[in-house]
C-alpha positions in Angstrom: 35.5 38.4 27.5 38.4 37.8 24.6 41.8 38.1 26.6 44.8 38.5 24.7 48.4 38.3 26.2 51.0 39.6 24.0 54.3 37.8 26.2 58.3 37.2 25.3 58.0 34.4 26.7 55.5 31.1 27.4 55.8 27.7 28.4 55.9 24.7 27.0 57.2 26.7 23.9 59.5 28.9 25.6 61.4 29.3 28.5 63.6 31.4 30.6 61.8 32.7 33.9 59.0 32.0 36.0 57.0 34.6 33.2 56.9 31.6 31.0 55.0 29.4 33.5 52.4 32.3 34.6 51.9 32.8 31.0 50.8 29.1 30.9 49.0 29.0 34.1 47.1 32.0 33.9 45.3 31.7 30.2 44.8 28.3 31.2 42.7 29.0 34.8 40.9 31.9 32.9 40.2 29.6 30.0 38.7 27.2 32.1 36.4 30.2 34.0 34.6 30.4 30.8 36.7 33.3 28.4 38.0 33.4 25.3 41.6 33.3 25.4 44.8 33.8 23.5 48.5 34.4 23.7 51.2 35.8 21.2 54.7 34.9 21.3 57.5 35.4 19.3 58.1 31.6 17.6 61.9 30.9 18.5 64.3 28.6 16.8 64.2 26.7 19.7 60.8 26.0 19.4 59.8 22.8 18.7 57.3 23.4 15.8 56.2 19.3 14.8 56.1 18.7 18.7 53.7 21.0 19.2 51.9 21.0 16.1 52.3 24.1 15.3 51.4 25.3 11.6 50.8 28.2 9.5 48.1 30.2 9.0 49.2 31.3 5.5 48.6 34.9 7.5 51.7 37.4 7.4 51.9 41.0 8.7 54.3 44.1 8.4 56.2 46.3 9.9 58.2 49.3 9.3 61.4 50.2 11.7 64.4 52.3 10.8 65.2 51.7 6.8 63.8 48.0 6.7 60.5 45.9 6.4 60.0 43.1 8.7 58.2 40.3 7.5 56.3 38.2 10.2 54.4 35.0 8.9 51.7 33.9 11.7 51.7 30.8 13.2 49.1 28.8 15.8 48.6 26.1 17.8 46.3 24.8 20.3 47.1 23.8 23.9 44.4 23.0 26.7 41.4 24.6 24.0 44.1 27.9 24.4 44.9 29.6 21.3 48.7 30.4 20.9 49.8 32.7 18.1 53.4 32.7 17.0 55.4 35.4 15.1 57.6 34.2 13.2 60.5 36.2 12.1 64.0 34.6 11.1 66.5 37.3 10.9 65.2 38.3 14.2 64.3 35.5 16.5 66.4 32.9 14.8 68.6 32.3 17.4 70.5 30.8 20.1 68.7 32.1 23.0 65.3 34.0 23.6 67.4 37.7 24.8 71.1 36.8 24.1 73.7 34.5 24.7 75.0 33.8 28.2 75.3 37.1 30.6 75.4 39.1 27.2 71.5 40.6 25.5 71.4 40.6 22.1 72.1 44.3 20.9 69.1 44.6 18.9 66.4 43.7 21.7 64.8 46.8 21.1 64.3 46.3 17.5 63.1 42.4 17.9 60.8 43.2 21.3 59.9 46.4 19.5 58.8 45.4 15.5 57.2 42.3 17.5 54.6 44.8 19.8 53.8 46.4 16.5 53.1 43.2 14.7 50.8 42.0 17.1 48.7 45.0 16.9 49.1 45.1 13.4 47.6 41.6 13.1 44.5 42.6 15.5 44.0 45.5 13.4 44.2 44.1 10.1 42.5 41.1 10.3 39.3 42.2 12.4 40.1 41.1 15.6 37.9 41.6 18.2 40.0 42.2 21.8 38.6 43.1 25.0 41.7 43.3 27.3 45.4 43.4 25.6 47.2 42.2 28.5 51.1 42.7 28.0 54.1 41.5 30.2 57.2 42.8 31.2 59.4 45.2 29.1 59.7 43.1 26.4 56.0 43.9 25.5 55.7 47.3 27.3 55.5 49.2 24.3 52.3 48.0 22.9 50.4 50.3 24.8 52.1 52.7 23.8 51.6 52.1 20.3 48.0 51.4 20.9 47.7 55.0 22.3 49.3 56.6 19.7 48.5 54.8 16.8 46.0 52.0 17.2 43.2 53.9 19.2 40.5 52.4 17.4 41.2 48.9 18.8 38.1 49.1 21.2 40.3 47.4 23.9 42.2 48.1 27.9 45.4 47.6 27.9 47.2 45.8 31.2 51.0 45.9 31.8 51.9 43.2 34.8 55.7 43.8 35.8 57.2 40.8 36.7 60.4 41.9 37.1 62.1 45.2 37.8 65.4 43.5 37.1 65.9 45.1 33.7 63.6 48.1 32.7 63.9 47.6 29.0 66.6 50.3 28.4 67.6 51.7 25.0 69.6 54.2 23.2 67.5 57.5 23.0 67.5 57.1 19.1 65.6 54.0 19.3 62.7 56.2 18.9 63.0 57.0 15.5 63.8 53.5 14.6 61.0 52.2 15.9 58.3 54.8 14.9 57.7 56.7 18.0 57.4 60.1 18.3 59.6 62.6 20.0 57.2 64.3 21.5 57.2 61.5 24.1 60.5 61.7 24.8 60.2 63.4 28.2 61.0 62.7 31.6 56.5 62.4 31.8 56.6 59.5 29.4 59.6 57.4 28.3 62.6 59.3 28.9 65.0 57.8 31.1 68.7 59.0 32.0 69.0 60.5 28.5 67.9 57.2 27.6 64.5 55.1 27.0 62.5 52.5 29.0 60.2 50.5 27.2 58.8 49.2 30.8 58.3 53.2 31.6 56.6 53.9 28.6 54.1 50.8 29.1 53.6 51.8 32.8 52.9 55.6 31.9 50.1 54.5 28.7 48.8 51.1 29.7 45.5 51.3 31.2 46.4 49.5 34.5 49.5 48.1 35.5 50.0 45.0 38.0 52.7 43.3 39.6 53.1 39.7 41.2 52.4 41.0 45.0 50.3 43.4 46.9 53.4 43.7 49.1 55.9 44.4 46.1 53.5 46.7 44.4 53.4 48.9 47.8 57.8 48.5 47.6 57.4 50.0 43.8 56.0 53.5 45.0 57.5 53.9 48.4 61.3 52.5 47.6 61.1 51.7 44.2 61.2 47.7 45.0 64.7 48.1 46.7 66.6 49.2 42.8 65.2 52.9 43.2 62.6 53.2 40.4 60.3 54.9 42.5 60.4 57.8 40.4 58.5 56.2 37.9 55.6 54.8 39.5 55.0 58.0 42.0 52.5 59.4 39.3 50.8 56.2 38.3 49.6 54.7 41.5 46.0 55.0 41.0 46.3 52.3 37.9 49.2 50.2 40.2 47.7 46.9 41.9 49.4 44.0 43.5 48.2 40.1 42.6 49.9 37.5 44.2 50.4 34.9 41.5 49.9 31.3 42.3 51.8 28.3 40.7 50.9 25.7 38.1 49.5 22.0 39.5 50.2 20.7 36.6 53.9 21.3 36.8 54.0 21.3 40.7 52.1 18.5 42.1 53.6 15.8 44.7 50.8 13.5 44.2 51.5 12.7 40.6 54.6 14.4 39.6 56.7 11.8 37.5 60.1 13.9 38.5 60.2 12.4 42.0 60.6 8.8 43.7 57.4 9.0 45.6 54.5 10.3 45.6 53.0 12.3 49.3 49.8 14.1 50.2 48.7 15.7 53.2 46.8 12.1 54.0 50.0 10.2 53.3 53.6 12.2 53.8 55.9 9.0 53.8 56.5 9.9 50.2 58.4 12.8 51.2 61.2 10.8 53.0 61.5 8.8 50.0 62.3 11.5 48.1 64.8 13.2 50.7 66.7 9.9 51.3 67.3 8.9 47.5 68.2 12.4 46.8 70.7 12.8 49.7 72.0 9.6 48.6 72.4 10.2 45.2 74.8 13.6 46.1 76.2 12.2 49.4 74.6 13.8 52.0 73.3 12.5 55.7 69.6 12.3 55.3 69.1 12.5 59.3 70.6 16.2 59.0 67.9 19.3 58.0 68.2 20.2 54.5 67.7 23.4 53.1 67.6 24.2 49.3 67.8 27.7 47.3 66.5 27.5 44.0 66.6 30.8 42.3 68.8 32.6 39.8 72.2 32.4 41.3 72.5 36.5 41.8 73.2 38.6 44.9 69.3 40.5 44.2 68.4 37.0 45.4 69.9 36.9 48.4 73.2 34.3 47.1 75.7 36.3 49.2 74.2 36.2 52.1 73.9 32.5 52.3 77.8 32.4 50.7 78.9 33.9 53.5 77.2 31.9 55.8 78.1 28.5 54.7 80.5 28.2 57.8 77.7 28.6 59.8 75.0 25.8 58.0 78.1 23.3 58.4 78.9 23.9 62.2 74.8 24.0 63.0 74.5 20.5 60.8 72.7 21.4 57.7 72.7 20.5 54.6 72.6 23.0 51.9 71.5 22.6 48.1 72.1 25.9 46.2 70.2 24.9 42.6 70.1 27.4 39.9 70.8 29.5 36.7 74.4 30.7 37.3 74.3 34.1 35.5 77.7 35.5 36.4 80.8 34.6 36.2 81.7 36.4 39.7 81.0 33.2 41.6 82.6 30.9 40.0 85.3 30.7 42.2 83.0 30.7 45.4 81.3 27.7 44.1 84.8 25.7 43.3 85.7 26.7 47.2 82.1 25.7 48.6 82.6 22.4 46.6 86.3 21.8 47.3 85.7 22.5 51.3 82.3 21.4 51.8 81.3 18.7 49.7 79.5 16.9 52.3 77.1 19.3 53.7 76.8 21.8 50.6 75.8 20.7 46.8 75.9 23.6 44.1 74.1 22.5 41.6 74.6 24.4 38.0 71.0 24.4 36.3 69.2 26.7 33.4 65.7 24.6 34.0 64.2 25.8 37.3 61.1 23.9 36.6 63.2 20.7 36.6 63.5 21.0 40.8 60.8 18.8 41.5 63.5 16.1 43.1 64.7 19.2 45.1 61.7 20.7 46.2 60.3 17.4 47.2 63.0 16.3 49.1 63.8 20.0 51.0 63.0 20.6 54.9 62.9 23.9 54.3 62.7 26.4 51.6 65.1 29.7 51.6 64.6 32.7 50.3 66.7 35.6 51.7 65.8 37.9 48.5 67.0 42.3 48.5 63.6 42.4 46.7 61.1 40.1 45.1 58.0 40.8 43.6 56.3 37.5 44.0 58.6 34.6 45.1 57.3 31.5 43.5 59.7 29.5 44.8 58.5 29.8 48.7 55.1 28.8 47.3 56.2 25.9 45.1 58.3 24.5 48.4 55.5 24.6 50.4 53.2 22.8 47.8 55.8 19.6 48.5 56.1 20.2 52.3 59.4 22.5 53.2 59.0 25.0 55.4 59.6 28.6 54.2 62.6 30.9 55.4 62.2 34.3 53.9 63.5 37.9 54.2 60.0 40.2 54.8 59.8 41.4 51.2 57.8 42.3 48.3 55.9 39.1 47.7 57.3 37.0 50.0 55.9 38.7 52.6 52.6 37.7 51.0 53.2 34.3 49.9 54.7 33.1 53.4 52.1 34.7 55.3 49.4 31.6 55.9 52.5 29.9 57.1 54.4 32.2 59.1 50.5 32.4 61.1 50.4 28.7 61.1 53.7 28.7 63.0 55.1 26.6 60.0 57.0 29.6 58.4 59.9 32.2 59.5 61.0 35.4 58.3 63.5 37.8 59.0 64.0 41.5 58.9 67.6 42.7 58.0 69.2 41.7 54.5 72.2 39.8 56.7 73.4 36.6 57.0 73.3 36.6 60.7 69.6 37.4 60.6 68.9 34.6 58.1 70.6 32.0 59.7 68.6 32.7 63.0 65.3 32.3 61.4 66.8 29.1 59.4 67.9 28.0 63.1 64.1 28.5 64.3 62.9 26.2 60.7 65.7 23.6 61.8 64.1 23.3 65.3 60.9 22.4 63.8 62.1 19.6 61.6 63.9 17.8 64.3 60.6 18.1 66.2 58.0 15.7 66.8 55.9 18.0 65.2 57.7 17.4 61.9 55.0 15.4 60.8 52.2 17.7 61.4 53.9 20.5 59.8 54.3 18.9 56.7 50.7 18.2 56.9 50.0 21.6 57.4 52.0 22.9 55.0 50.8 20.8 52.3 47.2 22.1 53.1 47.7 25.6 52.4 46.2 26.4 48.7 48.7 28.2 46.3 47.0 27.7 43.1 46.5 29.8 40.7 42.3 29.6 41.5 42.4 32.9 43.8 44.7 35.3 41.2 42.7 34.2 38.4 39.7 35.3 40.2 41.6 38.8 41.0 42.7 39.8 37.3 39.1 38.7 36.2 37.8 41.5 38.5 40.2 43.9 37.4 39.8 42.9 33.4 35.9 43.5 34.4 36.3 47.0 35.9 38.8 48.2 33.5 35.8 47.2 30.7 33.1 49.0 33.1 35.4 52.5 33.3 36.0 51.9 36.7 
């Protein structure tokens, strides 16, 4: 097969959610399983063109929107014997960040995300490009197959949308239509409509040929309670083409035995690594490395749970944990909290102020446990990435991390908890806590460093569906 993702966002080039790393991992694996494989991107200022070797083509393609032209020039490189094709485009992705600046998007997203989804198809078109499956991600790329339906119907190719996140739906001004060469014939409450405005992720979801999302356990939340945000609405009619793949996470990035971002290396044959790397980083912010230490790594927003462990900080202190909170502070609403957590409870609770998730390794490696008390979350990389360097997952039972702590919470080496409260939470942290000041410590790091979250099994699952999308099935 020749796959083609069509992505906002990919790693090493670009970066700013766990997207980018699935959108490295996943080509990769399916690479490797024998397949011709490329992605398209959007080339960024940030990007680092003489790093990567990254050159022209000498290729350029068109696109009409509203009362202007868009010139994009075509870029490539090559990256584990992947092809990556960049657009290039100054006037729109010439700038500081990949969707705006700070908590603010740029206003013209629909324009950028949209004249890109029309390049790439223009370029597949154009230049004779064979494609068996179009696979698209997020909103940012949900209207391609749209535009494939309407307008590019003789590309002889299936088109996938994989959600990764119902956190923004890709929301415009009604009149975007017409600037972006879309019909208003669509423009119904059956195809992209939305509250008198439009969704780019609804329109993808209504015309793409299947649709996934990062958990069978999320993709289940989507129809019945629309993920916990109330989308529902708009995957009740399209559940036939709806399926749930867990993802897995990258060994190249996530890897105790050879990571270069930790003190020590550990394996399940040899876990004296993993005390190295708790007391030097304990050390290095001041906190007792006898005590259980917990870390939350996510996007510092109350979707991920940050509240409820806020309001519970009295709690971790008075039980004799240590806390790391690590992550992308996108609000300015805590501010405040954070200068009173660090002010009163500097010893046993770090905040740590980061926009590079994937730089967590000295967190994740030093962590008892792994916290994830999430409203909704459709996969919940973070659990898995914790357990790859030996912490023991605490999650809320939802969307994907009902999946991904599952082999763990059976093993007895994982805990969940029902009710989106703190009280809840810190009982199931309690029951982790127990475990680590166990003699069984030992063994469960073992354990938990046995379970197998590559990406392996979910390449194997979108190679099935890619196959029965290509057999009519």
């Amino acid at each position: 097969m020749n796959i083609i993702h069509v992505t906002s966002e990919v790693l090493p080039f670009s970066n700013n959610s766990s997207m980018a790393e699935t959108l490295f991992c996943l080509p990769f694996a399916t690479k490797r399983a024998g397949h011709e494989v490329s992605v398209f991107s959007p080339l960024y200022t940030s990007i680092d063109v003489a790093k990567h070797n990254i050159k022209s083509t000498q290729l350029k393609t068109w696109v009409n929107a509203g009362f202007a032209v868009y010139e994009f020039e075509i870029f490539e490189t090559y990256l584990n014997d992947v092809r990556y094709v960049f657009f290039k485009n100054d006037e729109l992705f010439n700038r500081a960040g990949l969707y705006g600046m700070g908590t603010f998007d740029y206003a013209d997203n629909d324009i950028r995300f949209g004249t890109f989804s029309q390049a790439a198809l223009n370029f597949l078109k154009y230049h004779n490009i064979d494609v068996d499956i179009l696979h698209c991600h997020n909103w940012q790329t949900a209207l391609i197959p749209v535009y494939k339906k309407l307008y590019f119907d003789d590309l002889n190719c299936k088109t996938i949308l994989t959600i990764h996140s119902v956190d923004n739906l890709g929301v415009f001004n009604k009149f975007t239509i017409e600037a972006l060469n879309l019909p208003w014939d669509i423009y119904n409450m059956e195809n992209i409509e939305y509250y008198d405005n439009i969704s780019f992720l609804k329109g993808g979801i209504v015309f793409a040929d299947a649709i996934t999302t990062l958990s069978p356990a999320f993709a289940k939340e989507l129809v019945q309670n629309g993920g916990g945000i109330g989308v529902e609405e708009i995957f009740t009619n399209h559940t036939n083409k709806l399926e749930g793949i867990l993802n897995g996470i990258c060994s190249m990035i996530w890897n105790p035995q050879e990571d270069t971002n930790i003190p020590a290396h550990f394996s399940k044959d040899d876990i004296s690594g993993k005390n190295v790397c708790k007391n030097s980083l304990c050390s290095e912010l001041g906190l007792d490395p006898s005590l259980p230490l917990v870390v939350f790594i996510q996007k510092l927003i109350p979707e991920r749970g940050l509240d409820l462990i806020i309001n519970a900080v009295d709690e971790f202190v008075s039980n004799k944990i240590n806390l790391i909170i690590f992550g992308q502070n996108q609000t300015s609403d805590y501010n405040q909290k954070f200068q009173e957590i660090k002010d009163k409870y500097s010893s046993h609770v770090k905040v740590i102020i980061s926009d590079h998730a994937n730089k967590s390794q000295a967190e994740y490696a030093a962590a008892d446990i792994v916290l994830m008390p999430s409203m909704y979350e459709p996969c919940g990389s973070s659990i898995l990435i914790g357990m790859r360097y030996g912490a023991i997952p605490v999650v809320r039972k939802t969307g994907g991390l009902i999946d991904g702590s599952k082999t763990a919470v059976e093993k007895g080496v994982g805990f969940s908890f029902d009710e989106f409260k703190s009280e809840a939470m810190i009982k199931a942290v309690q029951k982790a806590t127990e475990l680590v000041l166990s003699p069984k410590r030992d063994e469960v790091i073992k354990t938990l460093l046995e379970i197998d979250n590559s990406w392996q099994n979910a390449t194997k699952d979108y190679l099935k569906l890619y196959k029965r999308l290509l057999e009519g099935k």
